[in-house]
Backbone as JSON, one array per atom type, in Angstrom:
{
  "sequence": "XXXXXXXXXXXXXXXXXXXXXXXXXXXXXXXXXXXXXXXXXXXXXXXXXXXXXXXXXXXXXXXXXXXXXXXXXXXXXXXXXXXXXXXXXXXXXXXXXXXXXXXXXXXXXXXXXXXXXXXXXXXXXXXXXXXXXXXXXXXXXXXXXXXXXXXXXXXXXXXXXXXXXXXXXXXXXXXXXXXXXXXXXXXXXXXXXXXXXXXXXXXXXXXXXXXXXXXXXXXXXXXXXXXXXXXXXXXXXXXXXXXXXXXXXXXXXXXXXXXXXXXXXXXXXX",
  "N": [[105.89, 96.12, 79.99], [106.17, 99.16, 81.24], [107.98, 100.22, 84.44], [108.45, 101.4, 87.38], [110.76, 101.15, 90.27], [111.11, 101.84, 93.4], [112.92, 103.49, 96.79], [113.09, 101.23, 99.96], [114.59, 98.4, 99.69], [114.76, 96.3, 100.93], [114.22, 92.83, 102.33], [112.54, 92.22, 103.96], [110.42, 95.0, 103.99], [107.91, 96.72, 103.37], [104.98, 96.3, 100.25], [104.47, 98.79, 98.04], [102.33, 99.16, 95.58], [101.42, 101.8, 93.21], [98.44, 103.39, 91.45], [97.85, 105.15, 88.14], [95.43, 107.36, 87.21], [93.41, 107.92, 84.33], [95.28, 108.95, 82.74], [97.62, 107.18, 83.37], [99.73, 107.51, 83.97], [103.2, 107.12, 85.79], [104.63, 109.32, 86.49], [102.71, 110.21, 87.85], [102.39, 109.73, 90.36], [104.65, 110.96, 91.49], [104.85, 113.25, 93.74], [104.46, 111.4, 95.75], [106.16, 109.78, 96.4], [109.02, 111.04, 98.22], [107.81, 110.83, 100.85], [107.35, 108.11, 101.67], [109.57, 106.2, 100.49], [111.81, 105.34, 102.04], [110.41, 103.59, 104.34], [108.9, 101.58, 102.86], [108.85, 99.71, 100.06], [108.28, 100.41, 96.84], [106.49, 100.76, 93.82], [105.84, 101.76, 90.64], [104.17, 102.53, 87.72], [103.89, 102.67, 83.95], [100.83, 101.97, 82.67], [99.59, 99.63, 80.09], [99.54, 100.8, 76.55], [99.97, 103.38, 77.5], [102.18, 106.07, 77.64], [105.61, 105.09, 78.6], [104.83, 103.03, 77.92], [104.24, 101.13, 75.31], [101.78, 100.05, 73.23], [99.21, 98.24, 71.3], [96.06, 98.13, 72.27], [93.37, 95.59, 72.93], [90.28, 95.12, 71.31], [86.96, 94.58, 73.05], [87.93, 96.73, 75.68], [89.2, 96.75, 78.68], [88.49, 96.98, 82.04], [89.23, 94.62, 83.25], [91.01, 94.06, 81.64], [93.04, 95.45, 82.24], [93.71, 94.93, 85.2], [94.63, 92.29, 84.74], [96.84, 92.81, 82.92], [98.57, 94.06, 85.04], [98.96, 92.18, 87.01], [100.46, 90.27, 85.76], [102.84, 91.79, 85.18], [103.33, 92.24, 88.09], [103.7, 89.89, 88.7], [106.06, 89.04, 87.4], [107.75, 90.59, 88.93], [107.91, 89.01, 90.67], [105.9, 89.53, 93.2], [103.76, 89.31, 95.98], [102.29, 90.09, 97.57], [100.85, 93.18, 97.96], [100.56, 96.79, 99.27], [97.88, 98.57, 97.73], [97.63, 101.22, 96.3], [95.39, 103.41, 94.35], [94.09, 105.85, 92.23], [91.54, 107.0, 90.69], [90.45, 106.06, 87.88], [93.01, 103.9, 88.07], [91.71, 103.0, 90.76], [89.89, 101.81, 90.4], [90.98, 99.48, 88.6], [92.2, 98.25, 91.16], [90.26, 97.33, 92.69], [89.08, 95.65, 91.09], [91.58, 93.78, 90.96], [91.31, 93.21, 93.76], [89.51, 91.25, 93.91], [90.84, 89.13, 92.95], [93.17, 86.22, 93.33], [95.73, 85.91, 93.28], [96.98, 87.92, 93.71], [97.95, 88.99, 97.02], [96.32, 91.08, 98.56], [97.21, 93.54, 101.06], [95.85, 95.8, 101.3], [93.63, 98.61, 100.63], [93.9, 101.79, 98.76], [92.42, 103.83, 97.68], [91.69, 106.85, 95.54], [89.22, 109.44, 95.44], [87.91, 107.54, 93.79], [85.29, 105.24, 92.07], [83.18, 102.51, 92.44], [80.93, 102.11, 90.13], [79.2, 103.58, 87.21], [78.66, 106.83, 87.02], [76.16, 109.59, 86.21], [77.17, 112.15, 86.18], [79.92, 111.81, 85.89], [80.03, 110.49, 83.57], [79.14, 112.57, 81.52], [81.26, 114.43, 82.02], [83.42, 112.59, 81.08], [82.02, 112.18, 77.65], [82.37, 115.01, 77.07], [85.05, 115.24, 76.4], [85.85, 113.37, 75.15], [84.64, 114.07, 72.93], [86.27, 116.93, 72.49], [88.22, 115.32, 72.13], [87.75, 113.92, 69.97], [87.52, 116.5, 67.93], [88.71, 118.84, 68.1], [92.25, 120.48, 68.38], [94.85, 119.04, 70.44], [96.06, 120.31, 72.33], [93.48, 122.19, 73.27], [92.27, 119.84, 74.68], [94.24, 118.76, 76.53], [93.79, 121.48, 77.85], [91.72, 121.32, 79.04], [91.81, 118.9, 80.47], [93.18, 119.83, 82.45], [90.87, 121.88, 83.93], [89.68, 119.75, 85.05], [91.24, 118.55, 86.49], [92.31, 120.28, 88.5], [91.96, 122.58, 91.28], [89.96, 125.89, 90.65], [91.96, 128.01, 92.02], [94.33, 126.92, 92.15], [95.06, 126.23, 89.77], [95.49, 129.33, 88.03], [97.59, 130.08, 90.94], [99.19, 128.21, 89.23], [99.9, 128.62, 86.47], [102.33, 129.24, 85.03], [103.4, 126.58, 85.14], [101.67, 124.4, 84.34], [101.14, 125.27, 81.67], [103.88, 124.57, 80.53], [103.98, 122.41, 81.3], [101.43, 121.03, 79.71], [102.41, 121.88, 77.14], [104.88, 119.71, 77.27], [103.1, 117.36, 77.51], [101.86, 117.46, 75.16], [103.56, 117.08, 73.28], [104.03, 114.5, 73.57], [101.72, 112.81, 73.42], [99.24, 110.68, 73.88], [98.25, 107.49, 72.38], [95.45, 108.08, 70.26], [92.93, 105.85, 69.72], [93.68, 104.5, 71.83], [93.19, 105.96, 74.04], [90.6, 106.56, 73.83], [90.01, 103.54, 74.21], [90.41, 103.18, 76.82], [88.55, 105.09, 77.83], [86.47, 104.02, 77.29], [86.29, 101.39, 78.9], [86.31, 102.59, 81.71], [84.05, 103.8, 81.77], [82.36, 101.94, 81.2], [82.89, 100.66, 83.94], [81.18, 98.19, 86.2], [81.31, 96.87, 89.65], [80.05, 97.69, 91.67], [77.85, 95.94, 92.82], [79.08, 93.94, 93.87], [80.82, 94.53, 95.5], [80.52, 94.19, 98.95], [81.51, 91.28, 99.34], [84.46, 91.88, 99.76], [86.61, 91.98, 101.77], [88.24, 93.06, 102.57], [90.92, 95.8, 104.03], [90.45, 98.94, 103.67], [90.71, 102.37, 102.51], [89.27, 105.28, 101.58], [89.34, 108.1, 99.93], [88.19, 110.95, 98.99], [87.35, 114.07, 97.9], [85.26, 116.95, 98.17], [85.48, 119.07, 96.17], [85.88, 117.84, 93.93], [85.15, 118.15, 90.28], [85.48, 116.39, 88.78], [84.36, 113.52, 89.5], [81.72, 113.01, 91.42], [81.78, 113.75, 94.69], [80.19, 111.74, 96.43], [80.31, 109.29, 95.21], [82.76, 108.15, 96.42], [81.67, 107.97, 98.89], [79.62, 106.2, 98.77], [81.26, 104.15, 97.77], [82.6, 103.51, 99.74], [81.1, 103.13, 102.06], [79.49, 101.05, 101.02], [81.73, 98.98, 101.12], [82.86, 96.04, 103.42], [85.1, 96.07, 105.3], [85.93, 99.32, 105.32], [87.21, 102.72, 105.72], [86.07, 106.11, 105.11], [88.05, 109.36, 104.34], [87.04, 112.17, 103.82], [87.82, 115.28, 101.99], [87.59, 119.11, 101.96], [89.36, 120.77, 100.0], [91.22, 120.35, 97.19], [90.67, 119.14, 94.54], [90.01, 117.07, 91.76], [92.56, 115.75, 91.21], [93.91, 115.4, 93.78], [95.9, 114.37, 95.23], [98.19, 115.53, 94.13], [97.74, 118.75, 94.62], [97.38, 118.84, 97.49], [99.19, 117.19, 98.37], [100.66, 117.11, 100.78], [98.8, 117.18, 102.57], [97.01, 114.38, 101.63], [99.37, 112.5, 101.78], [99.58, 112.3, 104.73], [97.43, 111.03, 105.63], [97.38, 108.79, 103.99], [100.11, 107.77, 105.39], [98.81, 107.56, 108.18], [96.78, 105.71, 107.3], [98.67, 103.02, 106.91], [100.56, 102.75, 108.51], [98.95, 101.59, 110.99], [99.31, 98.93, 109.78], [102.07, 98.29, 109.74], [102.4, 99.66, 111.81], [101.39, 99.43, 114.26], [99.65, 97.42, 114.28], [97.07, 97.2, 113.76], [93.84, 97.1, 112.11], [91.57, 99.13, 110.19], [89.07, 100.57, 111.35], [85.76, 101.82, 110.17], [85.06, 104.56, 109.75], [84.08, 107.89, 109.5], [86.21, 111.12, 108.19]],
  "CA": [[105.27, 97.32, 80.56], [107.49, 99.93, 81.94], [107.76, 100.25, 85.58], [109.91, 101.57, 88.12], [110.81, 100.42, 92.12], [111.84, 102.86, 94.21], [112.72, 103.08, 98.3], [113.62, 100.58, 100.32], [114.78, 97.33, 98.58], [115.16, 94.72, 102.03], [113.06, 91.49, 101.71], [111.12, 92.7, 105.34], [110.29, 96.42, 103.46], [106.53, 96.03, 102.59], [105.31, 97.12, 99.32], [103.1, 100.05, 97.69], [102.16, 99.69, 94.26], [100.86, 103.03, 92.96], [98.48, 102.84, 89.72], [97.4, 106.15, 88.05], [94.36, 107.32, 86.52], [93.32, 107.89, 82.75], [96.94, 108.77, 81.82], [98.2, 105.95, 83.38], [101.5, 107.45, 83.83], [104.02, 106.79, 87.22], [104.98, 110.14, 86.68], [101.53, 110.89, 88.66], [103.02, 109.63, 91.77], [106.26, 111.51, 92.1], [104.6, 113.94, 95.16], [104.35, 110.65, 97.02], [108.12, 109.28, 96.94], [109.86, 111.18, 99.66], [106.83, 110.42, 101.82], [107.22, 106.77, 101.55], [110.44, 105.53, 99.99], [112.03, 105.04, 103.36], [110.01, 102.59, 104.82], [108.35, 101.07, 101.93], [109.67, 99.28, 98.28], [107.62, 101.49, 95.69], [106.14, 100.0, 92.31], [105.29, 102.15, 89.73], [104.31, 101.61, 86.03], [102.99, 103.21, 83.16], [99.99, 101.73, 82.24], [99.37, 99.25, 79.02], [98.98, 101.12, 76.13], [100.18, 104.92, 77.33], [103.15, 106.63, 78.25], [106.23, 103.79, 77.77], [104.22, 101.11, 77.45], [103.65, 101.38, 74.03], [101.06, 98.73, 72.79], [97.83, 98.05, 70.79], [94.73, 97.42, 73.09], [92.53, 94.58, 72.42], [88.93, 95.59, 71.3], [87.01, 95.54, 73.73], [88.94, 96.62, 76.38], [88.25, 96.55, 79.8], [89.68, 97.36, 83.37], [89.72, 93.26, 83.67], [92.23, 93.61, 81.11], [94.69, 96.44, 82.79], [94.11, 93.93, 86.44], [95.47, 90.92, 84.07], [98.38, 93.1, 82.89], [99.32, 94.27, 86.18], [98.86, 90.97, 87.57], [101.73, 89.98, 85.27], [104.18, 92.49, 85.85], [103.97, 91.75, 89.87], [104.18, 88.37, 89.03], [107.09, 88.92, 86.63], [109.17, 90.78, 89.61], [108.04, 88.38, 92.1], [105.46, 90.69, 94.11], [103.09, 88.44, 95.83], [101.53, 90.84, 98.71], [101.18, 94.6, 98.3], [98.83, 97.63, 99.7], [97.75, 99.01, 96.28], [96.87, 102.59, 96.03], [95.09, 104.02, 93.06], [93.95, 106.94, 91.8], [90.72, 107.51, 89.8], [91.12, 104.69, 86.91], [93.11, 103.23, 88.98], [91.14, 102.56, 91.83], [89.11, 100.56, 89.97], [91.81, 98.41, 89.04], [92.62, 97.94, 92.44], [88.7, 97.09, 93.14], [89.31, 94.29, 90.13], [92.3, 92.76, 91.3], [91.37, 92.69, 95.01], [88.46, 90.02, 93.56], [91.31, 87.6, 92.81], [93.79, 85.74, 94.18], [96.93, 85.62, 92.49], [98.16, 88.53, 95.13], [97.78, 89.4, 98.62], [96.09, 92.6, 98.56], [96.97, 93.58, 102.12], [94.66, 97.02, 101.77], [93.25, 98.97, 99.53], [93.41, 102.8, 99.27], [90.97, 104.6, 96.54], [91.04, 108.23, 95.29], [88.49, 109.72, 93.89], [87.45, 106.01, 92.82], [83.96, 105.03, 91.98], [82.33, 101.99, 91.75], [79.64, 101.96, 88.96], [79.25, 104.21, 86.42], [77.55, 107.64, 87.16], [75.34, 110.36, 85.13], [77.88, 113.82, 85.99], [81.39, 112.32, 85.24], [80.29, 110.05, 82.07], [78.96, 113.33, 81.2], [82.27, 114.92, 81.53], [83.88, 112.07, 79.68], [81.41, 112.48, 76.81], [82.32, 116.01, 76.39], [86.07, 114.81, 76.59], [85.59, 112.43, 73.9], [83.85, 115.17, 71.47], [87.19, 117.11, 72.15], [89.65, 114.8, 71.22], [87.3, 113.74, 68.42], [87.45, 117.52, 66.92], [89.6, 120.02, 68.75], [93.41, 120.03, 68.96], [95.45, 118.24, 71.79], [96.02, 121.77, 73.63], [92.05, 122.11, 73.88], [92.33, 118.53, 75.54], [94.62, 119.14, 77.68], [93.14, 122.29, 78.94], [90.16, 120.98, 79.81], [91.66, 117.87, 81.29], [93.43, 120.63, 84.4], [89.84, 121.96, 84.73], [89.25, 118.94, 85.62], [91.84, 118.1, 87.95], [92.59, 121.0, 89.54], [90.61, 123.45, 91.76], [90.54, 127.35, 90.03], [92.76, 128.92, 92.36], [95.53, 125.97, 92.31], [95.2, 126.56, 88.21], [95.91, 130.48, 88.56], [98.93, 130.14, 91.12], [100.44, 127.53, 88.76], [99.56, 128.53, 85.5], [102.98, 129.02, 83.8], [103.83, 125.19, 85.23], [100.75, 123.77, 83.81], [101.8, 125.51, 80.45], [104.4, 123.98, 80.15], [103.28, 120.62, 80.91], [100.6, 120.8, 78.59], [103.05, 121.17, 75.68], [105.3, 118.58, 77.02], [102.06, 116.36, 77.05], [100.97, 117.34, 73.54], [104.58, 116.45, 72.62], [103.43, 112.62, 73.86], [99.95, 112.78, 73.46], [98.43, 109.28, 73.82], [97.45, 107.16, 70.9], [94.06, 108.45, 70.73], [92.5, 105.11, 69.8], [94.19, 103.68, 73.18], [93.1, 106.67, 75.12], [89.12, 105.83, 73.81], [89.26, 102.46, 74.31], [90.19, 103.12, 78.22], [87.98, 105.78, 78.46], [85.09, 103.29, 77.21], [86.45, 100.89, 79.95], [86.21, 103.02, 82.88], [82.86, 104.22, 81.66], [81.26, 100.98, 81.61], [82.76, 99.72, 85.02], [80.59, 98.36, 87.12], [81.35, 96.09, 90.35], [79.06, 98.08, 92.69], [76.97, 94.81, 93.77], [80.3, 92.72, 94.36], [81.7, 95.58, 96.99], [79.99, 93.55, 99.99], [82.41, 90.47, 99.37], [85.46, 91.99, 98.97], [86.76, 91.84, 103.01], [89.8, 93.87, 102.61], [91.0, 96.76, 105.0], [90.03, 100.01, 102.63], [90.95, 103.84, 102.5], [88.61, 105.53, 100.63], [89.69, 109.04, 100.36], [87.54, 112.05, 98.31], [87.12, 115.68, 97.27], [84.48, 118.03, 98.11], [85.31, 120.04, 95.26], [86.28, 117.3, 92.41], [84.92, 118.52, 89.34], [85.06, 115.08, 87.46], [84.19, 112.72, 90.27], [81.25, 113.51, 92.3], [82.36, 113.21, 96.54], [79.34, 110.81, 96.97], [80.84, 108.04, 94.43], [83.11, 107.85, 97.26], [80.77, 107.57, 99.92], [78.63, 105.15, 98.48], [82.33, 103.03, 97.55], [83.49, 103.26, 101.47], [79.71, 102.82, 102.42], [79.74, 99.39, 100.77], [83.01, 97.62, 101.65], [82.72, 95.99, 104.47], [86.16, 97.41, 106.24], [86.48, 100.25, 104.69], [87.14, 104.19, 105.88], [86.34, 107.53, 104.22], [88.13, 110.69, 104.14], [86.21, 113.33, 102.75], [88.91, 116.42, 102.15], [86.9, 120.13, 101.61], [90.21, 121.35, 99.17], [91.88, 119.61, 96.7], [89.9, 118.74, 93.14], [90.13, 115.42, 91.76], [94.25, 115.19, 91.81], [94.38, 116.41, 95.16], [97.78, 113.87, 95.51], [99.36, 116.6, 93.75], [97.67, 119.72, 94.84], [97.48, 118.58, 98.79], [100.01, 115.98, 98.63], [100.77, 116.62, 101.99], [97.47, 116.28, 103.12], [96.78, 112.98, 100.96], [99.72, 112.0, 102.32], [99.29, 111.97, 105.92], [96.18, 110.11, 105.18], [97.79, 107.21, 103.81], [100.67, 106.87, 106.35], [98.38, 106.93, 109.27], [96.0, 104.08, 107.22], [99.56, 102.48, 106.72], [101.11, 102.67, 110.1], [97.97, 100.82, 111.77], [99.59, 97.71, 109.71], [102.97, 98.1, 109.91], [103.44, 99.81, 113.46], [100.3, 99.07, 115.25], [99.26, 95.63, 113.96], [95.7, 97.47, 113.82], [93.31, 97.22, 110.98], [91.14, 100.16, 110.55], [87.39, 100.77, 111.7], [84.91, 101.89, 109.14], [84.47, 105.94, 110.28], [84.05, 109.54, 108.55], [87.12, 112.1, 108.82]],
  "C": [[106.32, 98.08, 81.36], [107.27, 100.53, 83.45], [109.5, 100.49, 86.59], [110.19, 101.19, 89.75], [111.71, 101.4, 92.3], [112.28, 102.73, 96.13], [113.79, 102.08, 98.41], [113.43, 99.01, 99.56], [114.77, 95.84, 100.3], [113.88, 93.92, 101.83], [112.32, 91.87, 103.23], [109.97, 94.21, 104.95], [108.53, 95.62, 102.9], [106.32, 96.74, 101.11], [103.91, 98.06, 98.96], [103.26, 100.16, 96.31], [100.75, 100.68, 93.92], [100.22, 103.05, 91.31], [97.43, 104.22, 89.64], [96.02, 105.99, 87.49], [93.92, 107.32, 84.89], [94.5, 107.86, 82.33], [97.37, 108.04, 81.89], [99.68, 105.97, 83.62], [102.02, 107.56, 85.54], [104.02, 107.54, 87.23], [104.05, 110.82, 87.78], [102.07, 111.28, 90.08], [104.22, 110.29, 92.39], [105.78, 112.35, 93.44], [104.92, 113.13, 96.33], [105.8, 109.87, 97.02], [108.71, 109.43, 97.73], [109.04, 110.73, 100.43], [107.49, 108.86, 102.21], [108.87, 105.64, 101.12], [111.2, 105.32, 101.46], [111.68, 103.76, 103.95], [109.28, 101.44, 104.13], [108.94, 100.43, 100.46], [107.85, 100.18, 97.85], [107.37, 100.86, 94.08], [105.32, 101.53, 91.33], [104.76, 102.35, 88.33], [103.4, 103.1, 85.13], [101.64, 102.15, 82.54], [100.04, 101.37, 80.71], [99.35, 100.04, 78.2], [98.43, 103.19, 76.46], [102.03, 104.97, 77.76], [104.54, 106.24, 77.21], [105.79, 102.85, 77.72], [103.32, 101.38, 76.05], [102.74, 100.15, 73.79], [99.42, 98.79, 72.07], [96.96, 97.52, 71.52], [93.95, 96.67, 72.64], [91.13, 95.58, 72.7], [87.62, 94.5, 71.33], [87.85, 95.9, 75.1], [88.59, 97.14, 77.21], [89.2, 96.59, 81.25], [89.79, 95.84, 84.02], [91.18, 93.06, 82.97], [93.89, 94.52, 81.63], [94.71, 95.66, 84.23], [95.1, 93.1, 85.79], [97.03, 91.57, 83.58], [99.42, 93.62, 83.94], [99.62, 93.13, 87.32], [100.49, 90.36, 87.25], [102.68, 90.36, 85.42], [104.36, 92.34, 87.39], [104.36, 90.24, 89.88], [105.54, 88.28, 88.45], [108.1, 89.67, 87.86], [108.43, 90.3, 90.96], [107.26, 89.03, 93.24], [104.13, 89.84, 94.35], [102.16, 89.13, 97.04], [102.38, 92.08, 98.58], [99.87, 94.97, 99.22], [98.82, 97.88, 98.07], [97.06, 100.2, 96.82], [96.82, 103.1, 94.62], [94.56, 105.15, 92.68], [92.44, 106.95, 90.41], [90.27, 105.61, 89.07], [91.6, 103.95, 88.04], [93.11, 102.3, 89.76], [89.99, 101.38, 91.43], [89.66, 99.15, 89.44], [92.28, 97.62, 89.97], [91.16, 97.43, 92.63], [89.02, 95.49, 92.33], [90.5, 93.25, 90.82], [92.2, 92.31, 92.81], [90.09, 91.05, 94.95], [89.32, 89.02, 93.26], [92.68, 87.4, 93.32], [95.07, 85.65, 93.84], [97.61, 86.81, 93.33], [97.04, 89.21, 96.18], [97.73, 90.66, 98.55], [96.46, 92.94, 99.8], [96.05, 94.87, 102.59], [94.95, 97.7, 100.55], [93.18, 101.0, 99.84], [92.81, 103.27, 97.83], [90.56, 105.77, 96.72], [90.58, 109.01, 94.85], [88.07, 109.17, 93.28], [86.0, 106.2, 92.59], [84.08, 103.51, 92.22], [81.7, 100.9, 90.55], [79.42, 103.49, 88.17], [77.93, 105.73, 86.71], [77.16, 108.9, 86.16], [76.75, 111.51, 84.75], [79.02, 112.65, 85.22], [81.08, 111.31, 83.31], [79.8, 111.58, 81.2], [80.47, 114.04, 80.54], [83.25, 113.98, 80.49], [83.25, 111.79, 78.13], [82.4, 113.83, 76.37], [84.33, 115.89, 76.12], [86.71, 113.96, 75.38], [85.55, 113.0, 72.49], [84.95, 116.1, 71.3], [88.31, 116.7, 71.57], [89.16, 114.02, 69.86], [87.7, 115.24, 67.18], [88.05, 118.88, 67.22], [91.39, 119.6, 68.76], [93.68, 119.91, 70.28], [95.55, 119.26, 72.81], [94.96, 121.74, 73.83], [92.11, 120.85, 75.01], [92.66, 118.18, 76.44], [94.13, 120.23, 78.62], [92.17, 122.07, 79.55], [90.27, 120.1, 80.79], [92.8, 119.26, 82.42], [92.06, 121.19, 84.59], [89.09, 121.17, 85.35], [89.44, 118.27, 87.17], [92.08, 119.03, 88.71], [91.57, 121.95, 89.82], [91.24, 125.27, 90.88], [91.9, 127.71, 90.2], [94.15, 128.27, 92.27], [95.8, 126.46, 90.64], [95.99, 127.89, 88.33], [97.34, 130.45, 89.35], [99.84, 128.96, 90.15], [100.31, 127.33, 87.04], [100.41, 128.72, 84.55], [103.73, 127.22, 84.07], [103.17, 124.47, 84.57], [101.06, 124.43, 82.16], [102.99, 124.84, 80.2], [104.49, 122.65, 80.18], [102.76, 119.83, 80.05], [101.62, 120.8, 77.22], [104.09, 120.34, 75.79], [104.59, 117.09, 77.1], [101.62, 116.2, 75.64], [102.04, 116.66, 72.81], [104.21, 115.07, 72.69], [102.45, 112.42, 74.36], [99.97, 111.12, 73.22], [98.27, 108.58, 72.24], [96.04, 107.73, 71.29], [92.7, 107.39, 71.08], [92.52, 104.09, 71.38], [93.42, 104.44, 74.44], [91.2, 106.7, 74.97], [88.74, 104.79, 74.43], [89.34, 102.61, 76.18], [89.56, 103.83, 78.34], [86.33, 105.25, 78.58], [85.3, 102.08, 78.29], [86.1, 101.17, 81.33], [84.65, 103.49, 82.76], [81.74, 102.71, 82.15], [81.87, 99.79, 83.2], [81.94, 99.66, 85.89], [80.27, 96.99, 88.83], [80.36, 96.04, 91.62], [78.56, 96.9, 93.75], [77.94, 93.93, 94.31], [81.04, 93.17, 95.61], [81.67, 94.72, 98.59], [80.86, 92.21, 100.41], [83.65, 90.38, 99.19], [85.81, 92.66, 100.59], [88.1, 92.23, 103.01], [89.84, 95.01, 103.22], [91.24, 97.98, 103.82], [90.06, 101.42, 103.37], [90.52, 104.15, 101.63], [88.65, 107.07, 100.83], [88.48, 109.88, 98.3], [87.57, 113.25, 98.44], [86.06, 116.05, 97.4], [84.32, 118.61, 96.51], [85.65, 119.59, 93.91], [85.26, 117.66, 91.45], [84.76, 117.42, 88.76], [84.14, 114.15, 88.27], [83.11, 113.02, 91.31], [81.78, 112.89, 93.98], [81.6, 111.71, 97.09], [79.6, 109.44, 96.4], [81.52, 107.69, 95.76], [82.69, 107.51, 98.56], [80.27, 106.38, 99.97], [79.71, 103.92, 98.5], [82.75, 102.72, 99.03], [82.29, 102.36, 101.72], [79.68, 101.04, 102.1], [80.3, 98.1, 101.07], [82.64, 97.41, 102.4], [83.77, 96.49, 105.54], [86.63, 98.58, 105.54], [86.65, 102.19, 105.47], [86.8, 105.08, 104.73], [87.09, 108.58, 104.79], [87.92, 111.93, 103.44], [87.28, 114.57, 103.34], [87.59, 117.62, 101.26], [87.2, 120.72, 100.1], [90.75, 120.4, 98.78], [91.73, 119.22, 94.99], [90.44, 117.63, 93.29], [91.71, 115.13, 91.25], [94.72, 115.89, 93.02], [95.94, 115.66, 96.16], [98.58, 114.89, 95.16], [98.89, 117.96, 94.42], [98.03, 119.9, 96.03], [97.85, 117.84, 98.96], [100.24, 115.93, 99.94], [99.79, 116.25, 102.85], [97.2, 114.72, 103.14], [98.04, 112.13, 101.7], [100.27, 111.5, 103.22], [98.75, 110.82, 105.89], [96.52, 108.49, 104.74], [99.09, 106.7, 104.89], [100.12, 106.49, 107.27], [97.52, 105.66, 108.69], [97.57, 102.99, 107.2], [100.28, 101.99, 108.03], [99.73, 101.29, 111.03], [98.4, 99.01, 111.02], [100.25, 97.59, 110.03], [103.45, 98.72, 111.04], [101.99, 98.97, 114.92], [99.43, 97.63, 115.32], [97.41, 96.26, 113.64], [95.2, 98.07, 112.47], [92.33, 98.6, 110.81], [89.74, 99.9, 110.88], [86.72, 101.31, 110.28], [84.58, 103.37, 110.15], [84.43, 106.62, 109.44], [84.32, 110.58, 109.34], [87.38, 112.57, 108.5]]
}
């Protein structure tokens, strides 16, 4: 699986592995690098079965099975206690692997996560589905920035996102790969397990996400037992990239309370 380490490399440096959403690609994370590489070692990967990690997914295929392959690659470079921050997808990986033991979650942050499976966004991945069943890859892509981004962010950056989109269509997904995770994330559902899962949690959301309703996130903070929310007004559901600097305030101050303050967080809404 292809993965990259960035930052600081000393054996005291804590670490932050970063795991994207549907695409699955590291590239997600680049906003958050300068932030962090400094004080932190940095993990990033492409995801099983996109990007460079070329590979055939087992059918059926399941966000137990992208924990088990990320399991492996930390175990393969020796990574035995991170924080994990995720993103969408993700975050639900991070939900999966904090259920087992093979590493030292030391906290969890979750953006835009869910859960359990709800009515609006399987909706939108339905209609998501029916595009890349019968529309070309440009349709597919356009639809997936109305997804992630808010209007007006679209508009000021609409010859960047052009050109994205056709260096995405250039390395469009297998499609079969990009089903079977999208039937993964659809049917996750840990919801009732949230209550036993005693890990220090950042649960950060969007007002204005378009894929993700805000309250998935509510209900996911709501649950944990240490967990925070930050509900943000602006941003849509990649608001790492739109309000990176926002988003990532947000995670140094949950970050700092380990590594400067020794202090875990409270369970509030900010």
């Amino acid at each position: 699986m292809y993965y990259e380490i960035h930052g600081n490399r000393a054996k005291q440096a804590p670490t932050l592995v970063f795991s994207a959403g549907l695409g699955g690609s590291a590239n997600f994370w680049q906003p958050q690098l300068a932030a962090f590489k400094n004080d932190y070692q940095i993990i990033l990967y492409d995801h099983s079965g996109t990007g460079r990690s070329p590979a055939t997914l087992p059918s059926p295929y399941s966000i137990e099975h992208m924990r088990d392959e990320l399991v492996s690659l930390l175990t393969t470079l020796a990574v035995t206690s991170c924080h994990f921050i995720g993103h969408a997808l993700g975050g639900l990986v991070g939900l999966s692997l904090a259920k087992h033991a093979e590493i030292n979650i030391q906290s969890l942050i979750l953006i835009n996560a869910w859960s359990a499976p709800n009515p609006h966004t399987l909706r939108c991945f339905d209609i998501r589905k029916a595009i890349l069943a019968n529309c070309p890859k440009t349709t597919f892509l356009q639809m997936q920035a109305l997804l992630l981004y808010p209007p007006d962010w679209i508009a000021r950056h609409a010859e960047q996102l052009t050109q994205e989109e056709l260096h995405l269509a250039t390395h469009f997904p297998d499609k079969e790969n990009l089903l079977a995770r999208i039937r993964a994330l659809s049917q996750f559902d840990m919801h009732a397990q949230l209550p036993t899962l005693d890990i220090p949690a950042l649960v950060i959301a969007n007002k204005d996400d378009m894929l993700v309703p805000w309250y998935c996130s509510a209900l996911l903070a709501e649950a944990l037992p240490c967990a925070s929310l930050s509900l943000l007004d602006y941003g849509g559901h990649a608001s790492t990239v739109t309000v990176a600097n926002k988003c990532n305030a947000l995670l140094k101050a949950h970050l700092d309370k380990f590594h400067h303050n020794d202090k875990a967080p409270d369970k509030e809404l900010s």
